[in-house]
C-alpha positions as CSV (number, residue, x, y, z in Angstrom):
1,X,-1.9,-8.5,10.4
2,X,-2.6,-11.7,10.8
3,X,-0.5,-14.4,12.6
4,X,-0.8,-17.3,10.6
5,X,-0.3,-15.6,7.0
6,X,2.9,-14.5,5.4
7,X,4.7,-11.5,4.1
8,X,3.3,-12.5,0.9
9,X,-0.3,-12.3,2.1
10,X,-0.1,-9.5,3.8
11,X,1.3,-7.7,0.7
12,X,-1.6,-9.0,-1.2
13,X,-4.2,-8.3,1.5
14,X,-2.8,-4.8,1.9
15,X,-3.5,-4.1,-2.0
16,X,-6.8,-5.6,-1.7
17,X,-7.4,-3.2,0.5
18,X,-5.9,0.3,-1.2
19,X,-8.1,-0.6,-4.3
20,X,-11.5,-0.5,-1.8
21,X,-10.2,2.6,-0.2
22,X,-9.5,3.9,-3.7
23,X,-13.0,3.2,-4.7
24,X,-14.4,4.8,-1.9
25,X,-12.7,7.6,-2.3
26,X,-14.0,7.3,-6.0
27,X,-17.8,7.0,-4.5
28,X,-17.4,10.0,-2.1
29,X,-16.1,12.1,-4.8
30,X,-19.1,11.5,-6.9
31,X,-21.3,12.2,-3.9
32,X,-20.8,15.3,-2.7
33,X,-22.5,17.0,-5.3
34,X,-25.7,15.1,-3.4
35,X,-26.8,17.6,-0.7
36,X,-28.2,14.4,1.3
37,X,-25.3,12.5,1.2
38,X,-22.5,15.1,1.3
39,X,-21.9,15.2,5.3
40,X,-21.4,10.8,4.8
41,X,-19.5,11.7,1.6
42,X,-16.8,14.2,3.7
43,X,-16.5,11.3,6.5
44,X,-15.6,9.1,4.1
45,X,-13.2,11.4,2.0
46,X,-11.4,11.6,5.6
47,X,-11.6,8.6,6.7
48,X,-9.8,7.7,3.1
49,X,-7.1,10.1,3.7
50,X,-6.5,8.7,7.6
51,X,-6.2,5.1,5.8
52,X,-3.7,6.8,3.1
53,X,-1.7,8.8,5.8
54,X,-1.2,5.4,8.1
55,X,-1.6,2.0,5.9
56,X,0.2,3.5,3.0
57,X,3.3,4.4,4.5
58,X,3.4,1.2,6.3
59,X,2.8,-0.9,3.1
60,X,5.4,0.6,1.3
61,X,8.1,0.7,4.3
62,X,7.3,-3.3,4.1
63,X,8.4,-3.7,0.9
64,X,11.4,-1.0,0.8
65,X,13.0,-2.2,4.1
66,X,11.6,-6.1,4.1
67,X,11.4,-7.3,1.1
68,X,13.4,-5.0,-1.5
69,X,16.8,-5.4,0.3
70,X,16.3,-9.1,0.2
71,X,16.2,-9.5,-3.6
72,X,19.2,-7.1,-4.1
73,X,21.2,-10.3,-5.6
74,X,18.9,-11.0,-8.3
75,X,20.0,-8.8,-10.9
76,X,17.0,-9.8,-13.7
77,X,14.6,-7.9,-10.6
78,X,16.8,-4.9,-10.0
79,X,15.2,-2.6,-12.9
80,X,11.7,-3.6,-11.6
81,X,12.7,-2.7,-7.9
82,X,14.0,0.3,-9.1
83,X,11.1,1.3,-10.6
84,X,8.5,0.7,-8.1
85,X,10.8,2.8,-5.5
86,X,10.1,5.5,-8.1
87,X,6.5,5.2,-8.0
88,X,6.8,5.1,-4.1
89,X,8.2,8.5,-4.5
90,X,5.4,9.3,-7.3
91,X,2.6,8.2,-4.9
92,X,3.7,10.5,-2.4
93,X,2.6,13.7,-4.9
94,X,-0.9,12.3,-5.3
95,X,-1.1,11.8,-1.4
96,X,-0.5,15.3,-0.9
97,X,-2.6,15.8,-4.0
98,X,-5.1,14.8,-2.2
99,X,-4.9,15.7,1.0
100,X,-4.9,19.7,0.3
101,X,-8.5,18.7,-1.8
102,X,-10.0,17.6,0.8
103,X,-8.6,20.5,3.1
104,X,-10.1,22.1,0.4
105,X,-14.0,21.0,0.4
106,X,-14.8,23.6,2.7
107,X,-13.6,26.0,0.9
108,X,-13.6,25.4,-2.6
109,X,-16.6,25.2,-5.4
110,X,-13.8,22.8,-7.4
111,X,-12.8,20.6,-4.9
112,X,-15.5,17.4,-5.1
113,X,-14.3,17.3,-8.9
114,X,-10.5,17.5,-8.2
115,X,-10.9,14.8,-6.0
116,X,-12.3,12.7,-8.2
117,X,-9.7,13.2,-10.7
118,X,-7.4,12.5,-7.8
119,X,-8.6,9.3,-6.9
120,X,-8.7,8.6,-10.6
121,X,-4.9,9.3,-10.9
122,X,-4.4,7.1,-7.9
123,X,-6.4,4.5,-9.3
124,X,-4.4,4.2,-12.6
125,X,-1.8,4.9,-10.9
126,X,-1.8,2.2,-8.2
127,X,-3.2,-0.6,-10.9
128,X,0.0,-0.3,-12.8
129,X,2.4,-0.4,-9.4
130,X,0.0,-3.4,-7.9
131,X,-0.1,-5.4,-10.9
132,X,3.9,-4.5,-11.6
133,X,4.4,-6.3,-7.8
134,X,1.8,-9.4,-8.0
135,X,2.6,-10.4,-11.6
136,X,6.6,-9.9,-12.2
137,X,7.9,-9.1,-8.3
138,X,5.9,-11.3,-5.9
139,X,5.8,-14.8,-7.7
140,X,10.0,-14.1,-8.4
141,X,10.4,-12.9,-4.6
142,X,8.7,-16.1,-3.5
143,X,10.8,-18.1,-5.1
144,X,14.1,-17.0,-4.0
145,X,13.4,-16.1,-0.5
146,X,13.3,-19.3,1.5
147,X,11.0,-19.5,4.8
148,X,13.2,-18.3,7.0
149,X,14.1,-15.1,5.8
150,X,9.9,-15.2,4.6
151,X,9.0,-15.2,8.6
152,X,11.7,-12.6,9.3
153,X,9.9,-10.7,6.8
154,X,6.3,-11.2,8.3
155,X,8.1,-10.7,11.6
156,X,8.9,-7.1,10.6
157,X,6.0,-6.2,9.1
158,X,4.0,-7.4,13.0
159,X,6.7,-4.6,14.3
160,X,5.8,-2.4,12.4
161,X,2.3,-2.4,13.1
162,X,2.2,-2.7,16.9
163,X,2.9,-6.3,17.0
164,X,4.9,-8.3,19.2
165,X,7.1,-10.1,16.0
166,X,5.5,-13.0,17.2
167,X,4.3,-15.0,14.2
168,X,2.3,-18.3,14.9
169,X,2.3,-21.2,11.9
170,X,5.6,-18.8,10.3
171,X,8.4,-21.4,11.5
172,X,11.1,-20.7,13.7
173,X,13.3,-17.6,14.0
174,X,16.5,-15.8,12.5
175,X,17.3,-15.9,9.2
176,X,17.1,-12.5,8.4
177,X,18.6,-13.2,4.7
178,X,17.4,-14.2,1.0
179,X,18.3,-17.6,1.7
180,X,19.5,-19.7,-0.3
């Protein structure tokens, strides 16, 4: 993560990112049918599953133990919170979804088109949750959660990634609240 962005970014950046994974998972799909491209196809397929089995987790631990708890006062965002823990829960079928396809591909003559019908599901899927988050959750989230509590957040996130908490251009420390 980087120092000098906050939780907000991050969350933003890290969706940026699951939608190119998503589409690459979307691209190897559709090219392991191609005899010359299936060995690249496979490293990809794996490498998207690494990404899913690490980032993921991570991503949605950031918003369930940083930024959920922090807006459980605002009663007009509890439905919405409620339902994106649900899809959390959701997601976690069509990661293991796909993870036995692509144990699969050695294996099995149908696996390079249920993976592409997987990463289509996550696609939908994960278009409905992102754009649920950036268009009602994030800009109300902002709004209520002062700086403070915004650097404990980012501080967090660092921790969880191997970071030393240490924020630069964040603001000064504690403040582990909403605010306000």
């Amino acid at each position: 993560m980087n120092g000098n962005r906050g939780p907000f970014d991050n969350l933003l950046g890290s969706h940026r990112r699951l939608e190119e994974r998503i589409a690459d998972l979307s691209g190897a799909a559709e090219a392991l049918g191609d005899p010359n491209r299936r060995e690249a196809a496979v490293a990809m397929v794996q490498d998207v599953l690494n990404y899913f089995n690490r980032a993921v987790p991570r991503h949605e631990e950031d918003e369930e133990l940083s930024l959920f708890p922090r807006l459980t006062g605002e009663p007009e965002l509890a439905a919405t919170i409620k339902a994106l823990s649900e899809e959390h829960k959701g997601h976690g079928k069509l990661h293991a979804d796909l993870k036995a396809a692509v144990q699969g591909l050695a294996s099995s003559p149908t696996a390079a088109t249920r993976l592409a019908a997987i990463a289509e599901q996550l696609r939908v899927a994960y278009s409905r949750h992102i754009r649920k988050e950036e268009q009602e959750l994030f800009p109300a989230a902002r709004r209520v959660i002062d700086t403070n509590a915004q650097a404990a957040m980012a501080k967090e996130m660092d921790l969880r990634r191997g970071g030393s908490g240490r924020r630069p251009g964040m603001g000064g420390g504690g403040g582990g609240g909403r605010g306000g």
